[in-house]
N, C-alpha and C positions, 0 to 999 in steps of 0.2 A: 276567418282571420280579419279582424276590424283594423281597421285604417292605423290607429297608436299602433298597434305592434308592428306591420306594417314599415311604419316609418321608424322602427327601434334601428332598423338594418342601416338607415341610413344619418343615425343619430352617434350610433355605436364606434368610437374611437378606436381602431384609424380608417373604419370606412368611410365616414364622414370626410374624410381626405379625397376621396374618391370620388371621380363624376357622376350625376344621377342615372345619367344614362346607362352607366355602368352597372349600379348595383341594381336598378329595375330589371336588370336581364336575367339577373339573378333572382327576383322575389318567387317566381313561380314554381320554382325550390323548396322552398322554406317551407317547414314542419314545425306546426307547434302544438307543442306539448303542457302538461300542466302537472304539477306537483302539489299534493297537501305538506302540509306542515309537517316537518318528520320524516317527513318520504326522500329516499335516497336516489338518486341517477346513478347509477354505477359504475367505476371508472375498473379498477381491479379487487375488487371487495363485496361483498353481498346486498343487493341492494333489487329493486326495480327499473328495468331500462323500460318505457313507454314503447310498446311496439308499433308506434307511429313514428318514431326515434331510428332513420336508418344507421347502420354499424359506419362506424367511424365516422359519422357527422361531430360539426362543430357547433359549438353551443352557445348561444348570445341570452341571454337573462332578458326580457321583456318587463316582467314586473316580480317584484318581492327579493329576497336575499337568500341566499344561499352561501352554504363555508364548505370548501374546499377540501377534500381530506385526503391522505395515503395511510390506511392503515388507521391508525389513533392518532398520527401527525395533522396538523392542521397547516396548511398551504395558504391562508386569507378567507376572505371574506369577500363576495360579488353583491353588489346592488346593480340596481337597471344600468344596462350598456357594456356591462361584465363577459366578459368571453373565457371560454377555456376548451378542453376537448383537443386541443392543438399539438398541445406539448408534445406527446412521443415522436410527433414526425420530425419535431424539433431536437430527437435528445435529449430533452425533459421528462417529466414521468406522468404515467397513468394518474387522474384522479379523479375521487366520486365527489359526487356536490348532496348535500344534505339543505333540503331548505327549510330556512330557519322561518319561515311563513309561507303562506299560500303563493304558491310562486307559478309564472308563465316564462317559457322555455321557448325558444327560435332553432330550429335545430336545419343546421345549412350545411349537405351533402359535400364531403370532400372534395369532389372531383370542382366544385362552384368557388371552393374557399381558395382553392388553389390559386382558382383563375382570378381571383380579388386579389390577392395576394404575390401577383406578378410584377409590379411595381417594386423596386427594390427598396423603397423608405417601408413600405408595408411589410415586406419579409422579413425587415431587419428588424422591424418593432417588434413581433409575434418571438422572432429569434432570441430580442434579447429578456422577454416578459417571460418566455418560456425558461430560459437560465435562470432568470430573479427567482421563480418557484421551488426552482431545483436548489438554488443557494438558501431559502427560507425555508424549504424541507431541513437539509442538512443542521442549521443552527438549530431548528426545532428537537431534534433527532440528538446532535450535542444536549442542548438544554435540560431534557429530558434522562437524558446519561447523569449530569451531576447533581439534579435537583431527585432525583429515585430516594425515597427512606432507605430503602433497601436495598445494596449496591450488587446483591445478585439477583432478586427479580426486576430490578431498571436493567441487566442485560437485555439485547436483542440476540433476537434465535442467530444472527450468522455472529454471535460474538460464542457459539457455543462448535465443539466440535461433533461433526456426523460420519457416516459411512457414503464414500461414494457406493450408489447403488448397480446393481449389476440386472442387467433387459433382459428378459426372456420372451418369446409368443405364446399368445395365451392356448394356441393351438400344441403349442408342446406336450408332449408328455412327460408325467408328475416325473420319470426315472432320468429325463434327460437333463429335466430343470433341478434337482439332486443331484447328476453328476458336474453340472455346471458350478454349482453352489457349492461343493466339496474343491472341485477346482481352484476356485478363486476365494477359498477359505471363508465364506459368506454363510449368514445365517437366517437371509431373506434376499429373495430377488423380488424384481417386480416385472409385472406382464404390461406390454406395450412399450412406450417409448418417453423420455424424458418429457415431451410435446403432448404426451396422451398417456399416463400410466391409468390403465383400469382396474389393477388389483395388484395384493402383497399373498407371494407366499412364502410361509415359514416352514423350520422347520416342525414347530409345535403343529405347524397345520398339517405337513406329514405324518408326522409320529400319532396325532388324534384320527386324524383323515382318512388314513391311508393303512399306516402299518398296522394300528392297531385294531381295526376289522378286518385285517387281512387282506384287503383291496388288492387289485392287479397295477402298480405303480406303472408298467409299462402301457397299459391300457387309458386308465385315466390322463383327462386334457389337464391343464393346469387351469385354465379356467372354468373347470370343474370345481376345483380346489380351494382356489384363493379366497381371500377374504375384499371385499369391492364395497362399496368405494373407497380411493385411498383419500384418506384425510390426509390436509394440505395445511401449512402454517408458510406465510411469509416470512423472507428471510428477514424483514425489516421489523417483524411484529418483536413485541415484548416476551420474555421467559417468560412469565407467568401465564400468557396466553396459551403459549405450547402446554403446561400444565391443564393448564383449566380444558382443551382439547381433547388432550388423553384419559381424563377423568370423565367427561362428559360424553366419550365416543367408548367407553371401556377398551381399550386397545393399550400399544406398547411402543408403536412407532408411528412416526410422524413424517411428509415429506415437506422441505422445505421446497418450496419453489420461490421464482425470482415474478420481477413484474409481470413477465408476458405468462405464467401459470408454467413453466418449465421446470420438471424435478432437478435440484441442483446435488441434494444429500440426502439421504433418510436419518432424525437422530431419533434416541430413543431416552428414556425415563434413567437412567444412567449416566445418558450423555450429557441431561442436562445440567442434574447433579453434580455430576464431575466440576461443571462450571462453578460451581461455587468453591473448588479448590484449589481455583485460576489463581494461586498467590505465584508470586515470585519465589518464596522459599520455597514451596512445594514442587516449583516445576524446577528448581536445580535439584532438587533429591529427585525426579524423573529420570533426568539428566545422567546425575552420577550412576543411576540405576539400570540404565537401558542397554541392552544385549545386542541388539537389532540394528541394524539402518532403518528399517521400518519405527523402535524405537523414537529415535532420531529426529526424525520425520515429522512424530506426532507430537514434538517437543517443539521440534519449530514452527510449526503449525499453532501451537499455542501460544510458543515465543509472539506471535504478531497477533495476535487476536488480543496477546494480553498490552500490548505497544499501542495498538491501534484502542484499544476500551483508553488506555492512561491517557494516551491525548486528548481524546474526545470529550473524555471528564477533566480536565483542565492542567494536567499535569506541566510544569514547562518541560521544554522541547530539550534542554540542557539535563537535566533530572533523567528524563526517559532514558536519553541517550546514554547516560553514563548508567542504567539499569539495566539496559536492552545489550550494553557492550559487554556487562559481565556478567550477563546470562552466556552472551556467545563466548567469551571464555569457557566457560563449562561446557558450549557446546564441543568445541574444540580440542579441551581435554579429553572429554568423553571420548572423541574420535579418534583421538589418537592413542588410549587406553584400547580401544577396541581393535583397533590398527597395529599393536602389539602385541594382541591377544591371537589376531590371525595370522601374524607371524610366527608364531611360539614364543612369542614372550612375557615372559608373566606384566614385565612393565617397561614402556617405551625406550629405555636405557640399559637395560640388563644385561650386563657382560660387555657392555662399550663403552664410552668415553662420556664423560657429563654433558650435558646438553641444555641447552635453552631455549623456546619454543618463543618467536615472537610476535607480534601483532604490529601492524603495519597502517599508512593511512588515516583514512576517520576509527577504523578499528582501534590505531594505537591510539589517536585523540579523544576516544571513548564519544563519538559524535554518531552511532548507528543509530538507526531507527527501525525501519522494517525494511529498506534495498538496501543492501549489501551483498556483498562478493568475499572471495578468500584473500583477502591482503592477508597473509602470513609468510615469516621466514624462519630460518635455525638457525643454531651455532653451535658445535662444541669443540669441547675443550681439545684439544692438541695433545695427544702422547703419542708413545713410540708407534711410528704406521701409516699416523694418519695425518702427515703433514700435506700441502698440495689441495688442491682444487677440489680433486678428488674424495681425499681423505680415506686413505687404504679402505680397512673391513669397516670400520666404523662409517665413513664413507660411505659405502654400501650397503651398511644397515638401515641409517638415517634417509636415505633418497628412498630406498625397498619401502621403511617405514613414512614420508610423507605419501608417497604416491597410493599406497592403503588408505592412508586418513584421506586424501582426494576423495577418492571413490567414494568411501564411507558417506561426507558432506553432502556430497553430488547426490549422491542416492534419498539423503535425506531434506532435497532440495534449495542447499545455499552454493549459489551456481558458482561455477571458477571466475577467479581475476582475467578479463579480456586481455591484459598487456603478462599473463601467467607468473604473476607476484605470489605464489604457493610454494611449499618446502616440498612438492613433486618435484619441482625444479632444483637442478642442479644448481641453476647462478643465485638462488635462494636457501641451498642448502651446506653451507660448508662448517671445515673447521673455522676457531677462531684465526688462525693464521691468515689461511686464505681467504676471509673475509677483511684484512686488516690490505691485503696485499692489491683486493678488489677497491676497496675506499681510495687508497692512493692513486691505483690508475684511475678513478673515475673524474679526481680532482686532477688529474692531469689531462683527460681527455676533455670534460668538460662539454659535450657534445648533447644534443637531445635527450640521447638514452638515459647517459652520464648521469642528467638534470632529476631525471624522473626518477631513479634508482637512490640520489642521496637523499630527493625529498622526501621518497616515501624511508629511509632509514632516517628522516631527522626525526617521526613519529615512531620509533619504537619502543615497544612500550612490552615489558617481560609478563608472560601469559602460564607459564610453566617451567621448573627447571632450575639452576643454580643465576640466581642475580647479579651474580659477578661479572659473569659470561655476558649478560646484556650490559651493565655497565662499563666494560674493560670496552666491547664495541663504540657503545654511545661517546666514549671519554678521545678514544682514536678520532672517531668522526668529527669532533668539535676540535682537538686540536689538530686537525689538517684543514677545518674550516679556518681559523685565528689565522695559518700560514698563506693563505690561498686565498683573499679579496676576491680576485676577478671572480670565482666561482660562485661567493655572495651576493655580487651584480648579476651574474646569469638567473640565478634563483629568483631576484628581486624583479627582474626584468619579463622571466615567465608569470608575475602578478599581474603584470599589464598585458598579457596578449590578449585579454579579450576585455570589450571597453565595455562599461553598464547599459543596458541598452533602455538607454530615455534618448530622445530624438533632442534635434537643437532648441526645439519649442516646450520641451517640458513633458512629452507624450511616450506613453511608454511604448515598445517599437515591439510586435512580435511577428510570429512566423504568417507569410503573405499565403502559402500554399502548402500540401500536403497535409499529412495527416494530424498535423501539429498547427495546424492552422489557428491562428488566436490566439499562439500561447507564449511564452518566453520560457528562456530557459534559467531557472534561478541559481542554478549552481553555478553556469560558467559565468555569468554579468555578476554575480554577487558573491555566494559561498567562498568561490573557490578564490578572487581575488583576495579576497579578507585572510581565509585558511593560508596561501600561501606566503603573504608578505608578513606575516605573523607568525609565523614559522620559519622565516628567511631572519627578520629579526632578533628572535627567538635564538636560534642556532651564532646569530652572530656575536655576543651577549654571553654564550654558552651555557643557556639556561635548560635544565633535563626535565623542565616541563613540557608533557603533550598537549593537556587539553587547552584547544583556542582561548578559552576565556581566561584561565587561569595564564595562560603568555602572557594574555591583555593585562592581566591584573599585575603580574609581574613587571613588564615592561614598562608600565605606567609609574611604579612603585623607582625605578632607575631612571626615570623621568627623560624617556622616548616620548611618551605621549602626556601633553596636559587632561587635569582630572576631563573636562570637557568634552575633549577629542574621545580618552577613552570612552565616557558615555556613549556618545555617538556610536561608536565600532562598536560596542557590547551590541544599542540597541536595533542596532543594523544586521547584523551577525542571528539575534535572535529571532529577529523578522524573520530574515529568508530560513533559516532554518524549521521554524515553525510552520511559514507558509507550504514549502516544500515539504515537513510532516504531514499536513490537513490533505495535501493530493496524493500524497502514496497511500496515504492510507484511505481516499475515496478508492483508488485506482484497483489496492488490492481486495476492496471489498467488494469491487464490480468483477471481478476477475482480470483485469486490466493489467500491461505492463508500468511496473512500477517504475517511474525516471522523473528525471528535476524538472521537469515543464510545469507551470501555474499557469492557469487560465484567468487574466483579470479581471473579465466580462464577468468572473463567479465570484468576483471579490467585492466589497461594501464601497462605495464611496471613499468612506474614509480609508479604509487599509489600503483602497490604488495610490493615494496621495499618501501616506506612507510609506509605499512600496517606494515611489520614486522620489522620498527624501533619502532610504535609505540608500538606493541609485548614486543620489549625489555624494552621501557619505562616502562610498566607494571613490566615487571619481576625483573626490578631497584626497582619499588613502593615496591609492596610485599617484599622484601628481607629489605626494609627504616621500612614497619611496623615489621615485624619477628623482627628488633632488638630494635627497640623504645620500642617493648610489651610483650617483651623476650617469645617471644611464645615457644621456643624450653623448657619451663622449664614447657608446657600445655604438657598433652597426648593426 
């Protein structure tokens, strides 16, 4: 190693930070490697690692350039001084370097990088270059989504639906791994482990293998049998690559795995297919047609594959949502069609009292996207029996029948309301009587509960059933709102419990510790203040519109808000909204829990400084309702 590269170690931004003393302790380390032109280093993808290249070193560019790649995405571009190799330990992602000239490589054992990288400015540079990668993956990966000729081979394989696969040991025998596979109604398993699958068997390979020479099924191993090795396709790659895979391997199925090489699904030439019938219409005619919970399932399963493709290709967030809400109608009808059906009844009202099925929350404000919960309630109609809370046999049909449609949901993965806002619930299930008799005392109690029960009935929005039945409630509720101010000031007053979180300096404030560390939470500093006082407004006005925008356009139009002001709210509203779509939908593509936390460190420059203009809009709103509803005169 000549002296120039040498001194790359201590040229190389932010070691150059760093005492000489220091990174000399480190030179006698240093592995250097060489690259021709074209020649790959390989991060998670097919390529040449230099076996002078220890596993898990970090990598400094000496001389020539190299681009950065995951898959077909490109990550940047390195000339001299360039580092990479880092990232996963950071939360970042694997990648290979491709050099785009004759290039020299520095290659510096982890356990060394470490110790460089003890200084807390050093960690945090490495921390946040590693995010910047991961945020120019993602737009690339966007990009790439809506600039595709072809909007079903620009899908990516995890925008396609698979078969979770089922393990067996390769030592088993052919009759065991055939009764497992009859078991779990499967038409292939695979031998080893998500971490290490070494082979697929089918059943074409018993039936050819096996049965039809007559073989001893209990005798032979399975990996005897199977077909090895399994072809693998990244979750990240392109359709058309899965294609060109299966043609070029002659085979039928494919294993997606994620970055560390882990089987995630098996899909197959069908599956992929299928993906080109990812419409909207098609999967409500799913919908109406599904027998199953498992049905269900795979409807919802697609419902967010097909959320999370619209966003990415540029759909607004407003659009989706109002597509994504009456998808979930259908899901919900379906459910409770089948929920009828496991009752004995041919259809969810047969032989009782009319009925109205309602949608509650962002449900009723058509604002879903891919987290959601069951905000739904009922109502029916009052004849002879079913007066009371209760509500005689009809009563007991409709509770018998939410608590089916529950399970149904459940089973087909759209989890329960945590405050149990579902028509299993009796305080969400009645006649219209006693729903008229529940409004009154709530505006007399006016208490916490009170608050949260009328706000979510000021979004009711009719999903199934006779209209009248949700209209005769909505028209009760607004005029016991007219009689009852104070209860308007409580409403207006839960807009302000939680204040936008920018700091008194301008900076935006998130979580110091745990596992949310870095983030904020977008719904309660923003979303939810906007949705609510917009909705408090809304109701005070007595206007039976749900969706937030359309309040806004209303209210503006009865001159609440000047055109300006409403600007602001709209573009404030559609920030957060958007930005909290972009993380559910990373969240649920990594298998992650889906919730309103944004990470700003993964946001552009500009969008931070957006994010906290739209902060202040908020803290404009709040201070518009404090003096519209003289709250300062509430304790």
């Amino acid at each position: 190693m000549t002296q120039p590269e040498r001194e790359m170690l201590f040229q190389a931004y932010p070691f150059s930070s760093l005492p000489r003393a220091v990174l000399e302790e480190a030179l006698p380390s240093l592995v250097l490697a060489g690259l021709a032109e074209g020649q790959s280093l390989a991060g998670d993808g097919p390529g040449l690692v230099p076996a002078a290249v220890p596993d898990g070193a970090v990598l400094i560019l000496a001389r020539g350039a190299v681009e950065l790649k995951s898959g077909e995405l490109k990550a940047g571009t390195l000339l001299e001084g360039g580092i990479w190799g880092f990232e996963p330990r950071f939360g970042g992602p694997e990648l290979a370097a491709l050099a785009l000239e004759e290039s020299l490589i520095l290659a510096l054992p982890w356990a060394k990088f470490e110790a460089l990288t003890a200084p807390a400015m050093v960690h945090s540079y490495f921390q946040r270059l590693s995010q910047a990668r991961s945020l120019t993956l993602d737009q690339a990966r966007d990009a790439a989504a809506r600039s595709a000729g072809d909007p079903f081979l620009g899908l990516c394989i995890r925008d396609v639906g698979g078969q979770k696969p089922l393990f067996v040991d390769p030592t088993d025998s052919v009759a065991e791994a055939a009764r497992r596979m009859a078991e779990a109604d499967a038409t292939f398993c695979l031998a080893g482990s998500p971490e290490a699958a070494t082979g697929i068997l089918t059943e074409r390979d018993i039936l050819k293998k096996v049965v039809a020479p007559g073989a001893d099924a209990r005798a032979l191993r399975v990996g005897e049998v199977m077909s090895s090795p399994v072809i693998g396709v990244g979750e990240g790659e392109l359709l058309f690559e899965g294609f060109s895979r299966l043609i070029r391997h002659n085979i039928r199925r494919l294993a997606v795995q994620d970055d560390q090489g882990r089987v995630l699904s098996v899909i197959g030439e069908r599956d992929m297919l299928a993906a080109k019938g990812e419409s909207p219409a098609s999967l409500a005619r799913d919908m109406a047609e599904a027998k199953t919970a498992q049905d269900l399932a795979r409807s919802v399963d697609t419902l967010r594959k097909l959320a999370a493709r619209g966003l990415s290709e540029g759909i607004p967030v407003d659009r989706m949502g109002r597509l994504v809400s009456e998808l979930y109608d259908q899901l919900m009808i379906r459910a409770m069609d089948l929920a009828a059906m496991g009752l004995g009844a041919g259809n969810p009202g047969d032989g009782q009292a009319p009925f109205a099925l309602l949608a509650l929350g962002s449900e009723g404000r058509k604002e879903q996207c891919l987290g959601t919960d069951q905000d739904n309630a009922l109502v029916f109609e009052d004849v002879e029996g079913t007066g009371g809370a209760g509500g005689g046999d009809s009563g007991l049909h409709f509770l018998a029948l939410g608590q089916a449609m529950e399970e149904l949901l459940l089973a087909a993965g759209v989890p329960p309301c945590p405050h149990g806002v579902m028509v299993s619930n009796s305080r969400w299930n009645m006649s219209l009587s006693a729903w008229k008799k529940d409004v009154d005392a709530l505006f007399e109690t006016g208490d916490e509960e009170a608050l949260l029960r009328l706000s979510l009935l000021a979004d009711l929005r009719l999903v199934k059933g006779e209209a009248r039945l949700a209209r005769d409630l909505r028209a009760h509720l607004a005029r016991r709102a007219k009689s009852a101010p104070i209860i308007l000031k409580y409403m207006a007053r839960e807009a302000l419990r939680f204040s936008p979180p920018v700091s008194f300096f301008n900076a935006l404030v998130v979580e110091k510790s745990g596992e949310r560390k870095g983030a904020l939470d977008i719904k309660k500093g923003g979303v939810f203040p906007l949705t609510q006082g917009i909705k408090t407004l809304a109701l005070d006005l007595g206007l039976a519109e749900t969706s937030t925008p359309e309040r806004l356009r209303l209210l503006t139009a009865q001159g609440v808000f000047s055109a300006g002001t409403a600007q602001a709210l709209a573009e404030a509203w559609d920030l957060f909204q958007s930005l909290r779509a972009r993380f559910q939908v990373r969240a649920w593509r990594s298998g992650a829990v889906m919730d309103n936390f944004v990470q700003p460190d993964r946001l552009s420059a500009r969008e931070r400084e957006g994010l906290k203009s739209a902060f202040k809009v908020v803290a404009d709103f709040q201070s518009l309702l404090f003096n519209r509803y003289g709250l300062r005169l509430l304790t």
